[in-house]
C-alpha positions as a Python dict, from the first residue, in 0.01 Angstrom:
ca = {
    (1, 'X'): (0, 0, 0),
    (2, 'X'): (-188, 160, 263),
    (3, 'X'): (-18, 529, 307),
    (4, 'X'): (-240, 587, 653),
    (5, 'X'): (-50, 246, 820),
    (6, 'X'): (333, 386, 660),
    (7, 'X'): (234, 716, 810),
    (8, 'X'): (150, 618, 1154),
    (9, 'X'): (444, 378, 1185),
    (10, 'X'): (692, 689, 1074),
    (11, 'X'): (520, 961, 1214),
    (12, 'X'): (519, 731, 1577),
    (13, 'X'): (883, 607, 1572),
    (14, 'X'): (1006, 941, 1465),
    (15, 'X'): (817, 1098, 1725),
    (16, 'X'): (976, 853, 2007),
    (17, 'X'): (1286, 899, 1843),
    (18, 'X'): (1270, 1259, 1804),
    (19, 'X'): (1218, 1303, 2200),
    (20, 'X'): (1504, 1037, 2283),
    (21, 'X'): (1768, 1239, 2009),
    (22, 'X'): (1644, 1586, 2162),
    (23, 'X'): (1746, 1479, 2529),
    (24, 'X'): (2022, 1209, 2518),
    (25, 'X'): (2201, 984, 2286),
    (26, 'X'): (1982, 701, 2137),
    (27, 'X'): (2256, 461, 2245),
    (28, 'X'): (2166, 394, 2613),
    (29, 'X'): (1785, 376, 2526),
    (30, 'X'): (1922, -6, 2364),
    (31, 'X'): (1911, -327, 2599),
    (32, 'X'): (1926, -631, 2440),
    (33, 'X'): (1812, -806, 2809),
    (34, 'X'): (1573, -607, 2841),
    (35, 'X'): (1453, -608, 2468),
    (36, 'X'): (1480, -1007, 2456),
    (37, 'X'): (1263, -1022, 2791),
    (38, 'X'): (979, -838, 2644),
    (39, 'X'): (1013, -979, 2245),
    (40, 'X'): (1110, -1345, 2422),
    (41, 'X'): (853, -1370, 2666),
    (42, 'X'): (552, -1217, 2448),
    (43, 'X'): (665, -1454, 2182),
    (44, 'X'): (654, -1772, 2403),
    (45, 'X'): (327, -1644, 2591),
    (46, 'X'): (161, -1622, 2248),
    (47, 'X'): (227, -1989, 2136),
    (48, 'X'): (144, -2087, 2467),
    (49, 'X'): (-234, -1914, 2396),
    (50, 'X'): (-294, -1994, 2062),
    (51, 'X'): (-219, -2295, 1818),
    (52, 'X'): (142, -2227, 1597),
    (53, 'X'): (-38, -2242, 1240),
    (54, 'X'): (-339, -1995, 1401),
    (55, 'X'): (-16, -1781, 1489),
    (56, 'X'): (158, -1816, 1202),
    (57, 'X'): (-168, -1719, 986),
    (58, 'X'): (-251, -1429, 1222),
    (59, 'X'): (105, -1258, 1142),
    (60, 'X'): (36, -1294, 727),
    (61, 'X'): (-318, -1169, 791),
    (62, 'X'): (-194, -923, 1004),
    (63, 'X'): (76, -745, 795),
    (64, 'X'): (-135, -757, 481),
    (65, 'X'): (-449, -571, 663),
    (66, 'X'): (-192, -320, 761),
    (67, 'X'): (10, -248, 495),
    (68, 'X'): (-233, -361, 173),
    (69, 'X'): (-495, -75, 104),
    (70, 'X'): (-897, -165, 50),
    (71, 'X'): (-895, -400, -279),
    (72, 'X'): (-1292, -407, -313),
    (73, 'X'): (-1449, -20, -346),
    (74, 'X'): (-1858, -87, -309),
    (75, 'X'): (-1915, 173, -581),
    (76, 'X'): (-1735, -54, -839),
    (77, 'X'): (-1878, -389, -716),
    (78, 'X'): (-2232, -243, -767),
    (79, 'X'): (-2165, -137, -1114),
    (80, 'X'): (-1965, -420, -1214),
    (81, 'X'): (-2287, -616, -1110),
    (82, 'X'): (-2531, -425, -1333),
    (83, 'X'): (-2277, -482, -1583),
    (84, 'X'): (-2248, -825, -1539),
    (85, 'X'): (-2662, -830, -1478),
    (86, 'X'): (-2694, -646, -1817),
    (87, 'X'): (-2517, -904, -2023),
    (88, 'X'): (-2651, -1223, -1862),
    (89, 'X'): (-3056, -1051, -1965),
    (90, 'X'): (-2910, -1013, -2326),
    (91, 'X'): (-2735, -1356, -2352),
    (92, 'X'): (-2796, -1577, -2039),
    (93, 'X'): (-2582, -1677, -1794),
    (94, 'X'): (-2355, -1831, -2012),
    (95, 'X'): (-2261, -1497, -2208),
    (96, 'X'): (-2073, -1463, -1883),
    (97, 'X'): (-1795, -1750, -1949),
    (98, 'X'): (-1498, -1591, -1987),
    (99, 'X'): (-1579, -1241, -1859),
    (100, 'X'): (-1303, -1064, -1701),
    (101, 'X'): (-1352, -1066, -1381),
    (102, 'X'): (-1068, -929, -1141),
    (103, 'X'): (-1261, -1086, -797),
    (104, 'X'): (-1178, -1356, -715),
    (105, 'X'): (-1471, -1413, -474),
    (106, 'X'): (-1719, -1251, -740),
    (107, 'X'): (-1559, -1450, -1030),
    (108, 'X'): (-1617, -1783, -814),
    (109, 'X'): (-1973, -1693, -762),
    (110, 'X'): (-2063, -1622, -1141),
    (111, 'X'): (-1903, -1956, -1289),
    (112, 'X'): (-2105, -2196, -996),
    (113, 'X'): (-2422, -1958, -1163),
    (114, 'X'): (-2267, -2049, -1524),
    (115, 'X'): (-2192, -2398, -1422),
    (116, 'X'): (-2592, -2436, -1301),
    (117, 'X'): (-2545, -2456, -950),
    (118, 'X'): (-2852, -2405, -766),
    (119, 'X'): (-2918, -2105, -575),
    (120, 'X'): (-2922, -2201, -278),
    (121, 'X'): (-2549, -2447, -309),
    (122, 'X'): (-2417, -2112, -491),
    (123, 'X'): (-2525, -1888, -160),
    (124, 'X'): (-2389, -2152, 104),
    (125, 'X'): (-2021, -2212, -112),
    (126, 'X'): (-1992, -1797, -146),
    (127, 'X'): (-2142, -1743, 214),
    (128, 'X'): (-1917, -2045, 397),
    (129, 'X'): (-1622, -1873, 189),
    (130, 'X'): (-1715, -1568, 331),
    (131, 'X'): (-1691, -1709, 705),
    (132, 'X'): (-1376, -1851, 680),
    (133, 'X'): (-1200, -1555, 564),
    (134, 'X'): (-1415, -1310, 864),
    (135, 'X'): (-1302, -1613, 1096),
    (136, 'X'): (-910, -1562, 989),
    (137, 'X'): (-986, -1190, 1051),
    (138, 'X'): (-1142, -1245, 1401),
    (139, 'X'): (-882, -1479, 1510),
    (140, 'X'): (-580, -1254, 1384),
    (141, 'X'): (-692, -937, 1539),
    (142, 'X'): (-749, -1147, 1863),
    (143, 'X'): (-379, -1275, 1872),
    (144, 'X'): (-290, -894, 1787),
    (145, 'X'): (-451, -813, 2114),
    (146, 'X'): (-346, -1029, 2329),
    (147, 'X'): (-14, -910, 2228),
    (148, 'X'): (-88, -581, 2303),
    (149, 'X'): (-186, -705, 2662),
    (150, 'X'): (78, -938, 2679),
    (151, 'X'): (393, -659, 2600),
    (152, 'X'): (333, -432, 2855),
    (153, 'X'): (351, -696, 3125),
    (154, 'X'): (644, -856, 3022),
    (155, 'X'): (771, -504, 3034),
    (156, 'X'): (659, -489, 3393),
    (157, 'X'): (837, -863, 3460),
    (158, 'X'): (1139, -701, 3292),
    (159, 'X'): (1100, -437, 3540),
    (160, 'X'): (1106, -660, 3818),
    (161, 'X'): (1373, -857, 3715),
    (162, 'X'): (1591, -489, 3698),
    (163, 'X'): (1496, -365, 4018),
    (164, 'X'): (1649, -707, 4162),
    (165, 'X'): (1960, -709, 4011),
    (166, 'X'): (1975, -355, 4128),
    (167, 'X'): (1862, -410, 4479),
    (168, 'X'): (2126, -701, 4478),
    (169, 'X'): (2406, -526, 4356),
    (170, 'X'): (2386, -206, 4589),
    (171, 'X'): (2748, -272, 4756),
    (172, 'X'): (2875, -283, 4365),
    (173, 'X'): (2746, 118, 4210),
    (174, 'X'): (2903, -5, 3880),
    (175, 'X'): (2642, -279, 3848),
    (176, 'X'): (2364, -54, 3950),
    (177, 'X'): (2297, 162, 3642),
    (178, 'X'): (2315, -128, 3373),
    (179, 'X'): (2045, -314, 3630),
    (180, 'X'): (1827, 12, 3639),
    (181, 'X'): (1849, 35, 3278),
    (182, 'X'): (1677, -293, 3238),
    (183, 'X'): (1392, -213, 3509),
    (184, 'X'): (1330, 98, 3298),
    (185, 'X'): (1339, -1, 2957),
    (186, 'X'): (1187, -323, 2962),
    (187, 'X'): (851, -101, 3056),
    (188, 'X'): (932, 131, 2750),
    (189, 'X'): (984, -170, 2507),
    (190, 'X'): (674, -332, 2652),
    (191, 'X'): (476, -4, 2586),
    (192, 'X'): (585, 93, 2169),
    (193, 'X'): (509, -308, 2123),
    (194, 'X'): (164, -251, 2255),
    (195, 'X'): (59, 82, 2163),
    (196, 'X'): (257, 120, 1812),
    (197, 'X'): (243, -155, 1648),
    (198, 'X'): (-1, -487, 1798),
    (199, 'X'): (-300, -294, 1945),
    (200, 'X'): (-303, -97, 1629),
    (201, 'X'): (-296, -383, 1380),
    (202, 'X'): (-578, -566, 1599),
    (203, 'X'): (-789, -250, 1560),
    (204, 'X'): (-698, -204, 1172),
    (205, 'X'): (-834, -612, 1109),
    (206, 'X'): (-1134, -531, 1303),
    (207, 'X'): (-1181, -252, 1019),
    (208, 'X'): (-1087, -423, 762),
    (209, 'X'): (-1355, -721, 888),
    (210, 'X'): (-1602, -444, 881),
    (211, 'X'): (-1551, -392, 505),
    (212, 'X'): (-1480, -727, 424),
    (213, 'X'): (-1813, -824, 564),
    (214, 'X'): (-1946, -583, 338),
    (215, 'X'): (-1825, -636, 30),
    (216, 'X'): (-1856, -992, 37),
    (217, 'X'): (-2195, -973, 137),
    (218, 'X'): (-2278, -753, -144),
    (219, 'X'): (-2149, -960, -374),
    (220, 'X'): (-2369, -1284, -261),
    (221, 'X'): (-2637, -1059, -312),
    (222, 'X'): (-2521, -931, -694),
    (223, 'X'): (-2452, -1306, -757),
    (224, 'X'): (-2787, -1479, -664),
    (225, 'X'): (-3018, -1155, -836),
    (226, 'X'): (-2794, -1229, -1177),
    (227, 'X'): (-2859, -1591, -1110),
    (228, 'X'): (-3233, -1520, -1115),
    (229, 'X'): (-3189, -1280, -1376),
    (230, 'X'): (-3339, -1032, -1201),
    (231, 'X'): (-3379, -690, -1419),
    (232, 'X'): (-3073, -424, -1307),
    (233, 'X'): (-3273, -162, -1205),
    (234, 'X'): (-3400, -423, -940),
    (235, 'X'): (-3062, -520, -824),
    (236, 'X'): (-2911, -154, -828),
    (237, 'X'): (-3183, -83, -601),
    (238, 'X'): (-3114, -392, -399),
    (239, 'X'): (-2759, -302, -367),
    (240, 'X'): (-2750, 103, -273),
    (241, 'X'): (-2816, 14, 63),
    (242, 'X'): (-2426, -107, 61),
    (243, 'X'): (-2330, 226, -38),
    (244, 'X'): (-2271, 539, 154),
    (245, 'X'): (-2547, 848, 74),
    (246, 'X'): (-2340, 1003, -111),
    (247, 'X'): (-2219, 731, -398),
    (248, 'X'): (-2570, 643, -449),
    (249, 'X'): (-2670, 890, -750),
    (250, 'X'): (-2322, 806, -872),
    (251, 'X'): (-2384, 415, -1007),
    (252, 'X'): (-2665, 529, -1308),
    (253, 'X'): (-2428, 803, -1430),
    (254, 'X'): (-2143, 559, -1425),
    (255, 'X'): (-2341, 291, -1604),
    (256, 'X'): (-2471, 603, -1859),
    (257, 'X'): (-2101, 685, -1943),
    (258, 'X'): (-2016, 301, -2021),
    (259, 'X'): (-2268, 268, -2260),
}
């Protein structure tokens, strides 16, 4: 679970709902017109944009970069490398079969190595792999924003649509303030769609692409040096330049406790 995306969902809607409790009763901030303008029309607008199944895969993407934390931590992938590296010198690449692996992507990688692939078919499978799950990514956080461009202006639409029943209803004042409601609303639902929850979730798969990319490419790179059993201090050298500064001097004390 990641806490930051539970915090700013709580901390946001209890803010909003703080300032509505504080000056009124929540009970006229609900519209269900104006709420199924703004839900209905973004909805429909979407499929009309993108394909159902590109849709449909955006939302599961979407929901697990938000609410699943980081899986792969550099750190670990570069030591689980030179320990992986370590064992294939001693034994070849077949002391490797049946490793525990928790990867998935990694563990793919090592059995094509195990299996004989050659290096360049085990660097197009892992790198095409790679593509397809950045392209889900891209795609996702693009259907993310266009909801967050698409809210607000069926909030606006919604606002129209008020401010004519309104205007058309002047010689009836009971029909005025349920109209008004809807021109006002509509713009507020529009706005916590865009700014709360889609805009957000676009911007959290853009970082999660970022360390996606990353990882994955680190682990292409761990893959192909075992593959040509290349000596670990070679490949932890190769891969600190996916780590920050700081976790650098921290992969040979690691390896120095595991031995």
């Amino acid at each position: 679970m990641d806490i930051a995306t539970l915090l700013g969902l709580v901390g946001g809607t209890g803010v909003v709902v703080a300032a509505i409790l504080v000056g009124s009763d929540m009970y006229i901030f609900l519209n269900l017109p104006g709420f199924l303008i703004v839900m209905g029309g973004t909805f429909a607008a979407t499929l009309i944009k993108f394909p159902l199944k590109q849709v449909s895969i955006a939302f599961k993407v979407g929901v697990h970069a938000a609410f699943v934390g980081d899986k792969e931590d550099p750190l670990e992938l570069v030591a689980l490398a030179l320990k992986l590296a370590k064992k294939s010198r001693k034994g070849g690449l077949l002391a490797l079969e049946g490793y525990d692996i928790a990867n998935d992507f990694m563990k793919k990688g090592i059995q094509l190595c195990i299996d004989g692939m050659a290096p360049e078919v085990v660097r197009k499978t892992m790198t095409g792999e790679m593509n397809q799950s950045i392209r889900r990514h891209e795609e996702g956080s693009k259907i993310f924003r266009g909801i967050g461009d698409t809210a607000p202006a069926f909030g606006m639409i919604g606002t129209l649509v008020g401010l004519v029943q309104m205007l058309s209803s002047l010689s009836d004042p009971a029909a005025i303030g349920p109209a008004m409601a809807v021109a006002m609303l509509t713009t507020l639902y529009g706005a916590i769609i865009a700014n709360l929850i889609a805009l957000p979730i676009a911007d959290k798969l853009e970082s999660r692409l970022d360390s996606e990319l990353t990882s994955k490419s680190l682990m292409i790179d761990s893959v192909l040096e075992i593959q040509a059993q290349t000596h670990p201090n070679v490949i932890e050298e190769l891969l600190q330049v996916y780590l920050p500064e700081d976790q650098r001097t921290m992969i040979s004390s690691d390896e120095d406790g595991d031995e």
